[in-house]
N, C-alpha and C positions, 0 to 999 in steps of 0.2 A: 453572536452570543446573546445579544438584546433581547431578538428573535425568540431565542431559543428559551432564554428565561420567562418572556412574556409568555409564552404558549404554554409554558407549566402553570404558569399561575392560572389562566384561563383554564388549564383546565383542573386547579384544583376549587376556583372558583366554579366551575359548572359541577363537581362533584359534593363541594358546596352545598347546592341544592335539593340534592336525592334527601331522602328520609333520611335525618340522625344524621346528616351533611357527613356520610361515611364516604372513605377515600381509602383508596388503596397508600397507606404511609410507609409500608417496605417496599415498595417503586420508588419515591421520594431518596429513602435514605441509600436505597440500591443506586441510583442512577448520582448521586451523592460521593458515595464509596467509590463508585467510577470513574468518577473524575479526579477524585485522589490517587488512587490505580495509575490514572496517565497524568502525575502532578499537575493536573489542574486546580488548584488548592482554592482559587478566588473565585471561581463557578463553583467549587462544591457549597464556599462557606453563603454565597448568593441563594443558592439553590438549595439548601439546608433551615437558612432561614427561613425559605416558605411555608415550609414543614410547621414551623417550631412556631412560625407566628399563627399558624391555624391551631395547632396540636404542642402548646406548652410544655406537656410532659411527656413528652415522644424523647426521651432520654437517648436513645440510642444516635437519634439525630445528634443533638448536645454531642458522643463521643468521637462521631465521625466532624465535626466541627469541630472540637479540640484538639483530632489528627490533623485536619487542615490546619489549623493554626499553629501548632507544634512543625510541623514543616516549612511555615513561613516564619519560622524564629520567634512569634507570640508566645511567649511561654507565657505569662502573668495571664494573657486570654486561653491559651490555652490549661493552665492549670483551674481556672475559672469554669471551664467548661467540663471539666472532669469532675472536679467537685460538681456540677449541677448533677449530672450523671448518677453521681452517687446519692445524690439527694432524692434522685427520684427510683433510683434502683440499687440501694448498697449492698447488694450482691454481686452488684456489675464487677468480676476478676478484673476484663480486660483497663476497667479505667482507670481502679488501684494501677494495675501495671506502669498504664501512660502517666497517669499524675505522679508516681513515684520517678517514673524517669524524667518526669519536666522537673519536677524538685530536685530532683540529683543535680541536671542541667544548672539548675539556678546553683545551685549551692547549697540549697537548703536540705542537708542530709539528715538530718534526724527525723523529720515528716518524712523524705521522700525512704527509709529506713522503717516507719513506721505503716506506708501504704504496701511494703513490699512483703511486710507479716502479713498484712491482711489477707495479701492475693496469692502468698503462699496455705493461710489459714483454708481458703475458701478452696483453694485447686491445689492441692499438694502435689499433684500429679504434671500439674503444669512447669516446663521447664525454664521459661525466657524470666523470670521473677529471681530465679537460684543468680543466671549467669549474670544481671542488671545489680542484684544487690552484690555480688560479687564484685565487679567494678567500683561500685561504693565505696565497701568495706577497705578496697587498695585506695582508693581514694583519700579516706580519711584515718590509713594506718592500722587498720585492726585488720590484719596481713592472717593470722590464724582463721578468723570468722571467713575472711575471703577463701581462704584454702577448703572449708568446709563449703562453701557454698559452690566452688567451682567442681567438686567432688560431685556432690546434689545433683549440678547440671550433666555432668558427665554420664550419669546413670539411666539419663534419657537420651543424650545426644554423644555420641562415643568418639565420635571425627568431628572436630572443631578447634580447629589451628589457634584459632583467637582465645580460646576459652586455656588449652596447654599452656602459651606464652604468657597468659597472665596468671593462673596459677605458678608459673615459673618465677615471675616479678616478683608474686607475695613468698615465696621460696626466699628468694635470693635477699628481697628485705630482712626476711627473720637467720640471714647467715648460713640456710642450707643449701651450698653452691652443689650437693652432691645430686639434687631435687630438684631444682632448678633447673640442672645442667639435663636430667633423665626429661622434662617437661620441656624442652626447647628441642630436646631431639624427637619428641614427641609431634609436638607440631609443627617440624618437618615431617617428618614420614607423611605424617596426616597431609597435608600441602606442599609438595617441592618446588610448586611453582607463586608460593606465598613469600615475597622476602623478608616477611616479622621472623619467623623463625631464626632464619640465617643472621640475620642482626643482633637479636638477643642472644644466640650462642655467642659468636663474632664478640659482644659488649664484656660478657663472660671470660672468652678466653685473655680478651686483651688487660684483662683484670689482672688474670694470672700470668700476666707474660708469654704466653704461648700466641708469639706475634704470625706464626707461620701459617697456623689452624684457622686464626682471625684470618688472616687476607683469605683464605678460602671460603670461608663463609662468606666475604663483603664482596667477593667475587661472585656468590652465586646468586646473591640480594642483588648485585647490578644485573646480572644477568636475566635476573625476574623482571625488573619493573627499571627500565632506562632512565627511571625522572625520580629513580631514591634520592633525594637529598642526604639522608642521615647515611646512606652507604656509601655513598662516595667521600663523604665528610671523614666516615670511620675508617674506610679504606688507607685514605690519605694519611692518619694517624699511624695508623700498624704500619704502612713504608716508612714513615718519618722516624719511628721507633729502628724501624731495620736497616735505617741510614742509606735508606734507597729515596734520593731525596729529590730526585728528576721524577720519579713517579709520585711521591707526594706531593709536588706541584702539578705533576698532569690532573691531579683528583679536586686538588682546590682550582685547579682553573673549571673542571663540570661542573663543579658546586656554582662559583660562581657566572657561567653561563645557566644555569638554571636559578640562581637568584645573588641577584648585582648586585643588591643592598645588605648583602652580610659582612659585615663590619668586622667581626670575628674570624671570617675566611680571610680578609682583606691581611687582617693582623699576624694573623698565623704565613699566611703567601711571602708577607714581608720578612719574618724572621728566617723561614727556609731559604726564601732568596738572601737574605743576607749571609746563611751559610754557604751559600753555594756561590758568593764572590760577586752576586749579580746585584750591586749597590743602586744602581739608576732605576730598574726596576722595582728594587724594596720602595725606593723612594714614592716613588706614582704608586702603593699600595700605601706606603702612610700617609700620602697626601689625601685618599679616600680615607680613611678612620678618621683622623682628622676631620675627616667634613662630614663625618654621621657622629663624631665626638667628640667636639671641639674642646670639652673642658677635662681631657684627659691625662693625666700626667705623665704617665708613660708613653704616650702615641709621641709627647714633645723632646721625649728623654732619649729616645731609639732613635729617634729623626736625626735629634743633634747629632749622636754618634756617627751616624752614615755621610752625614753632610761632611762633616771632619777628616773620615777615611778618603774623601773623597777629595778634602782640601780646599772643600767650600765655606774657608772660615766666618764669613759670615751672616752665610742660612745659617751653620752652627750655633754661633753668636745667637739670633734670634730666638731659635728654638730652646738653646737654655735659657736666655732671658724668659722664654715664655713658660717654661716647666716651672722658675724659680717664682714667679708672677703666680704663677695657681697654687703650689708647695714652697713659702718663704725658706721652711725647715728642711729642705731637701739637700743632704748635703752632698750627694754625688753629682745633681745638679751643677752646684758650686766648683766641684773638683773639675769636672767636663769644663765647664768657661773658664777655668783659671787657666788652663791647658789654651784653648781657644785664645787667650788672650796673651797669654807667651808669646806665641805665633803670630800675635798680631803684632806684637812689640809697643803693650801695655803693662809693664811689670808693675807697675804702682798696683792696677788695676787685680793684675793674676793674684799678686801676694794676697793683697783684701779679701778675696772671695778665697783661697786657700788658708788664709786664716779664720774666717768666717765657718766652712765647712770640719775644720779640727776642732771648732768648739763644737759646733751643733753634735758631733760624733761623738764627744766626750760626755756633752749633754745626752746623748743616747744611751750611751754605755754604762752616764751613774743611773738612772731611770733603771737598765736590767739589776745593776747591782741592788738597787734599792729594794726592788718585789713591787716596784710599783705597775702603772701601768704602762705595761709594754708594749701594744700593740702599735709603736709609733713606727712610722715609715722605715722600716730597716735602710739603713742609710750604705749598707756594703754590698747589700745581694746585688746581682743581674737581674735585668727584667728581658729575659730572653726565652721563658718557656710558655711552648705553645699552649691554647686555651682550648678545651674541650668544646663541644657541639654546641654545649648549650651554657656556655659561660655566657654573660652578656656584660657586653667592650663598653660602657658608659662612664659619664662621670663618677660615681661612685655605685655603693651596692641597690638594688634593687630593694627599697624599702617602703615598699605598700601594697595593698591588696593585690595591685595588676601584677604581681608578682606572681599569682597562681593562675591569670590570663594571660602568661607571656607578654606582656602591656608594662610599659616604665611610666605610671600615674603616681604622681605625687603628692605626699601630703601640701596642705596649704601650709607657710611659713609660718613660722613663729612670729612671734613680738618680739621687739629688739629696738634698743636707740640707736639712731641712725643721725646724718647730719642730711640737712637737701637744704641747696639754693632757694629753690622755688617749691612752695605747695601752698599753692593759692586755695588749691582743694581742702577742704576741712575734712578729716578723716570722720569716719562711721564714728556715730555718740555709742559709747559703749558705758553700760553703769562705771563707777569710779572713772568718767571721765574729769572730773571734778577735781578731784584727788592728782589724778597726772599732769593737769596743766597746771596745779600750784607746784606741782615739781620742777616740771619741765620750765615753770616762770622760776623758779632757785635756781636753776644752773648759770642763768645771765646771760645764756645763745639762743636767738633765737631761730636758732640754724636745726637746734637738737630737737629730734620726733622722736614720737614713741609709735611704730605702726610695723608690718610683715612687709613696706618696700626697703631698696635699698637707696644707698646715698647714691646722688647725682653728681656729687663733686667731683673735679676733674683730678689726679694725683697728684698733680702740682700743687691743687688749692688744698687738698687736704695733707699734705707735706707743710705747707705753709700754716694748716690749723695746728698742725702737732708743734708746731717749730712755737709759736706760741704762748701753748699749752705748757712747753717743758720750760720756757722761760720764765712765766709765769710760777711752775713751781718753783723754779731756782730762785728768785727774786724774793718771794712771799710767805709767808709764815703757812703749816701745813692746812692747807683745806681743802673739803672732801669734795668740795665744788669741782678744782682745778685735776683733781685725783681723777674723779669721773670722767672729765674733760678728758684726759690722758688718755683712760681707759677706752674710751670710743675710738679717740684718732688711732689709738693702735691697732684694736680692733680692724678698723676699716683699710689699714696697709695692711691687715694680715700679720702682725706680729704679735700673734695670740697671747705667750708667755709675756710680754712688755705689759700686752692690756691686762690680764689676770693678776698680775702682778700693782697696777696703778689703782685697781677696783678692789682690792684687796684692802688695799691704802686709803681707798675713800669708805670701805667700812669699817676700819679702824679706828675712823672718825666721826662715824654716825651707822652706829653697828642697830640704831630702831627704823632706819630709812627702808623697806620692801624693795622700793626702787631699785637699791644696789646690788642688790641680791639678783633684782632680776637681768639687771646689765651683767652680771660677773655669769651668771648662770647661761646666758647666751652664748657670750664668749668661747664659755669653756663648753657649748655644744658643736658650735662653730669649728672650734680646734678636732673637735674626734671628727668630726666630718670630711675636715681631711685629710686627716689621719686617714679614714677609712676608704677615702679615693685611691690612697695606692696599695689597697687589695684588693681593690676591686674586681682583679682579675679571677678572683677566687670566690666572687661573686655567681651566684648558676640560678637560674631561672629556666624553666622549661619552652625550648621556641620548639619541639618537635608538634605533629599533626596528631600525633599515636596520643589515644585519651591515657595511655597508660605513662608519658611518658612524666607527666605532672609528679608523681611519687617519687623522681629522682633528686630535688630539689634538696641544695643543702644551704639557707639559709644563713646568713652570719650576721648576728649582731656584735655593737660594741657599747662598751662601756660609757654609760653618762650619766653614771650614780654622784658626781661631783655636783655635776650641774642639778640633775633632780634634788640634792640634800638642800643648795641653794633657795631654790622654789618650794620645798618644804617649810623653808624659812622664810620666807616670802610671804607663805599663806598663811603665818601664825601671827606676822603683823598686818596685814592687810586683807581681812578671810575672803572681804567682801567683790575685791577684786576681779574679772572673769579671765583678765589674761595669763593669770598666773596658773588656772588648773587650763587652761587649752597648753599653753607652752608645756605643763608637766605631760598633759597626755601626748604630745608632740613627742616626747622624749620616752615616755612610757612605749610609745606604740615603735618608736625605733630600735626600744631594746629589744622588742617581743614580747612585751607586757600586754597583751592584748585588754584583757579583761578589764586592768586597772586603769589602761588608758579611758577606754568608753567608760568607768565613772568618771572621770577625770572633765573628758568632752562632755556629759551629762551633767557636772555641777555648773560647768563655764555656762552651756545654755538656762539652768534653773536662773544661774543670775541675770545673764542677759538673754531672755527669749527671742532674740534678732540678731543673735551671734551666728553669720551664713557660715563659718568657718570653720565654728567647732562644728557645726550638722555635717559639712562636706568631709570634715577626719574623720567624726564616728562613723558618716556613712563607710570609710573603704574601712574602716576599724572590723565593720559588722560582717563588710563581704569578705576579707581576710578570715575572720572568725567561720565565715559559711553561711552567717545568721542575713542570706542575699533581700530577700525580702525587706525586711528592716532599714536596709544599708541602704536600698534603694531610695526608699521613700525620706532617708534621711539627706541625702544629694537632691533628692527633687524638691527638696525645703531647701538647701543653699544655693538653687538653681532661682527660685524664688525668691529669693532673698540677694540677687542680684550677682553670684557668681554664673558669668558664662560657661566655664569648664566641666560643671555639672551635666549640660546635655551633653558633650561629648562623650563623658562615661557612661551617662543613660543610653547613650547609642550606641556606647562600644559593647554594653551588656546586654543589645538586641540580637546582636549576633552570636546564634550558639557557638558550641564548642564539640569538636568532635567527637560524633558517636557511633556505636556499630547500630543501626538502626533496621538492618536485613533482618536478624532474628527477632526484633521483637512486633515485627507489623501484625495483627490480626489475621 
């Protein structure tokens, strides 16, 4: 290849020489475009360069360089390269096309929205700009514009399986199944041997309970293509529906021989097996979820159950100890070990935790009567129904940008006081550090931090600080000191309502302290957090390959309007502070506050310009928003600023994301 490059050069170097050092530069970019042709993409962009370093504004080179690099995942170089293109020829259709799809690519749909006018403007005749911005427009919910556009394309291209089923999508988004349903038989007819079709009906019927129609369709999607994952997944669903539950396990066993780390198949295999009496089996499938999701509350809650039937009282024993360790409030938990513990012939013990669990339920039950907030862990339901394809099995929901990359990226923590043994390390000087160590020197511990880690204490010593702390109040006339004190140690077992409660108490008694506010307002973010672990299951995120499959996503936030009014208050005694608008966008960008959050993350940085923190939230804030560009450069500033995690996401966001890329080549 060396060879082969040197002897161009040479001989653009001997052509060089002729009068007006004219060359022939359509060989150049021909023998360029060739080796993109047979994905040689690092000899084109070699070989391209030589071109462009003799002949600057040989644009054309530029586009064919921007297709090589859009094929090695460079979109930022490739969008670079498209743009030159247009600088030197903005006429150029085809580069609007390519930069519009490398912008779509990124996220950034309103440019890439805006190059697709152009090169509709310029070629109205041209079809592959209709079908791209088409995808868009499903992309980013404007389901009508997508229907028109997929229309446009049809008028040039009449057979195109891909182009029906996604008109079908933006159908079935806008609630016309009668459309939808005519556009999925469409691309069938169009393709029989395509299994999108068959899927997307199949997705359809099983909507409307017509379980019998589904297996036929996911019968003929396997039949097409033997390595469907989402057909066999769907397959398994419609027998499971038909109570044909030996073949719903024969479907999640090909699921998971074509992919061993589904978490979700694992959880789903366990429950059918546990209907089907095959307990030792469920078991070795929750001991896998478990070990891809360790902080789950239900993976520990079903376990216990099985271990039980089985008379294994004390895996049982553990696994509710461990449900009750992640969820203090869980009172089926409780009911499950009180059981456990009859049997073990610990009545002291069963009574305690059955009377433990009648309160928590009672506590559950004033909470519905009140109209307050509900969404706390229903403490009666089952957790026995299976999760769809694209639920994702984690510790709690899916809350940040890698949510629309199938990716579980999370935001960086909050601030919060915490207790640690040891921190010989002096935390990042943040403005108002001043301010918090004369707080943190008022409390009298100097155990207590103010930072996003957590405590090191072991639960004995922090059993021992509470023990304390309550004695301390008992003893001592009321101070807001000893209040706070309370507040944390409860916090840190996890007995949310004790701390909210002790924090309440200490701003009762120094209601102009910021501080308090911002401890109580953690607390009670902490509490909906997991709260929101046990619906997690109801969590959906897109892990499908199909670019279309991103628009299924339904999102669920929860309520942490207590804790932001908190940090409202916070910021009116203390404006100057930077932790207090990062924690508010923390809790803004988990309700779905987007916009509010990035001011939010944007004031914390005005105050401190070395906050890597807030850059790394507004960054996934931006790429959530779409606005990828932005978001990027805002992670490569907290990647500088000394968090590691940043390149990872830089990296994750080199690797595109699936597209149909046969129609729109040149």
């Amino acid at each position: 290849m060396r060879k082969f490059i040197g002897a161009i050069f040479f001989l653009l170097c001997a052509f060089a020489h002729e009068a007006g050092a004219q060359y022939d530069k359509r060989y150049f970019v021909w023998i360029g475009r060739d080796m993109i042709m047979d994905n040689r993409y690092r000899e084109a962009i070699e070989t391209l360069n030589i071109l462009l370093r003799s002949d600057p504004d040989a644009y054309e080179a530029y586009f064919w360089r921007g297709i090589a690099k859009y094929n090695l995942d460079d979109l930022l170089g490739a969008e670079a390269d498209f743009t030159l293109t247009l600088s030197k020829n903005p006429v150029y259709t085809n580069a609007y096309q390519f930069r519009a799809l490398t912008r779509s690519r990124m996220g950034n749909y309103d440019d890439a929205m805006k190059d697709f006018a152009e090169a509709i403007d310029l070629r109205p005749d041209y079809p592959a700009p209709y079908y791209s911005r088409g995808v868009t427009n499903i992309l980013t919910g404007r389901y009508r514009e997508a229907i028109d556009d997929f229309d446009m394309y049809m008028r040039f291209v009449r057979r195109d399986a891909d182009a029906y089923a996604n008109r079908g999508l933006a159908y079935l988004n806008l609630k016309d199944t009668t459309a939808a349903y005519e556009d999925f038989e469409r691309a069938i007819r169009t393709n029989r041997e395509y299994p999108r079709g068959y899927l997307e009906r199949g997705s359809l019927y099983m909507q409307q309970e017509r379980y019998d129609e589904a297996l036929a369709d996911f019968d003929r999607a396997v039949s097409c293509d033997t390595t469907c994952i989402p057909a066999y997944f769907s397959r398994a669903m419609a027998h499971y529906r038909k109570h044909e539950l030996r073949d719903a396990l024969a479907d999640f066993d090909r699921v998971l021989e074509l992919d061993p780390a589904s978490s979700v198949t694992y959880f789903n295999r366990a429950l059918v097996r546990t209907e089907t009496g095959d307990y030792n089996r469920a078991l070795e499938d929750y001991d896998r979820v478990a070990a891809y999701s360790p902080d789950n509350v239900i993976v520990y809650y079903n376990r216990a159950g099985l271990h039980f039937k089985l008379g294994e009282l004390q895996d049982a024993l553990a696994d509710y100890d461990r449900a009750i360790e992640l969820y203090p409030d869980f009172a089926n938990a409780y009911l499950g070990r009180a059981s456990v513990k009859y049997l073990l012939r610990d009545s002291e013990g069963a009574e305690r935790d059955r009377s433990v669990a009648e309160r928590k339920i009672a506590e559950y039950r004033a909470r519905l009567e009140g109209g307050g907030e509900v969404s706390f862990a229903d403490t009666s339901r089952r957790f026995d129904r299976l999760l769809s394809f694209d639920a994702q099995l984690t510790d709690g929901p899916a809350r940040s940008a890698a949510a629309a990359q199938g990716e579980r990226i999370t935001l960086r923590p909050s601030f919060r006081f915490t207790l640690r043994a040891a921190h010989d390390t002096a935390p990042a000087y943040h403005p108002g550090q001043d301010e918090t160590e004369a707080f943190l020197a008022s409390t009298g511990d100097r155990s207590v931090i103010f930072d996003t880690a957590g405590s090191d204490l072991s639960a004995d010593a922090l059993m021992e600080k509470d023990e304390a702390v309550s004695a301390a109040i008992a003893s001592g006339g009321p101070r807001w000191e000893t209040y706070f004190m309370r507040g944390v140690t409860q916090s840190l077992l996890k007995q949310y309502t004790n701390a909210v409660d002790a924090l309440s108490g200490a701003i009762a008694l120094a209601p102009r302290n910021a501080f308090l506010y911002i401890a109580r307002s953690a607390v009670q973010a902490e509490m909906t957090d997991f709260i929101s672990s046990m619906d997690s299951e109801y969590s959906r995120i897109s892990l499908e390959s199909d670019r279309s499959a991103r628009m299924r996503d339904a999102a669920r936030t929860y309520n942490y309007d207590d804790a932001i009014s908190d940090l409202n208050k916070a910021a009116k005694l203390s404006p100057r502070l930077p932790q207090i608008y990062y924690n508010r966008g923390n809790l803004l960008a988990l309700s779905g506050r987007f916009p509010e959050a990035f001011d939010d993350y944007t004031r914390a940085i005005a105050e401190d310009p070395r906050f890597a923190e807030a850059y790394f939230n507004r960054g996934l804030v931006q790429l959530y928003m779409k606005d990828t560009r932005k978001g990027l450069l805002d992670i490569s500033k907290a990647g500088e600023l000394g968090i590691d995690d940043a390149y990872d996401l830089l990296r994750l966001y080199s690797v595109p994301e699936p597209d149909d890329d046969n129609r729109q080549n040149p």
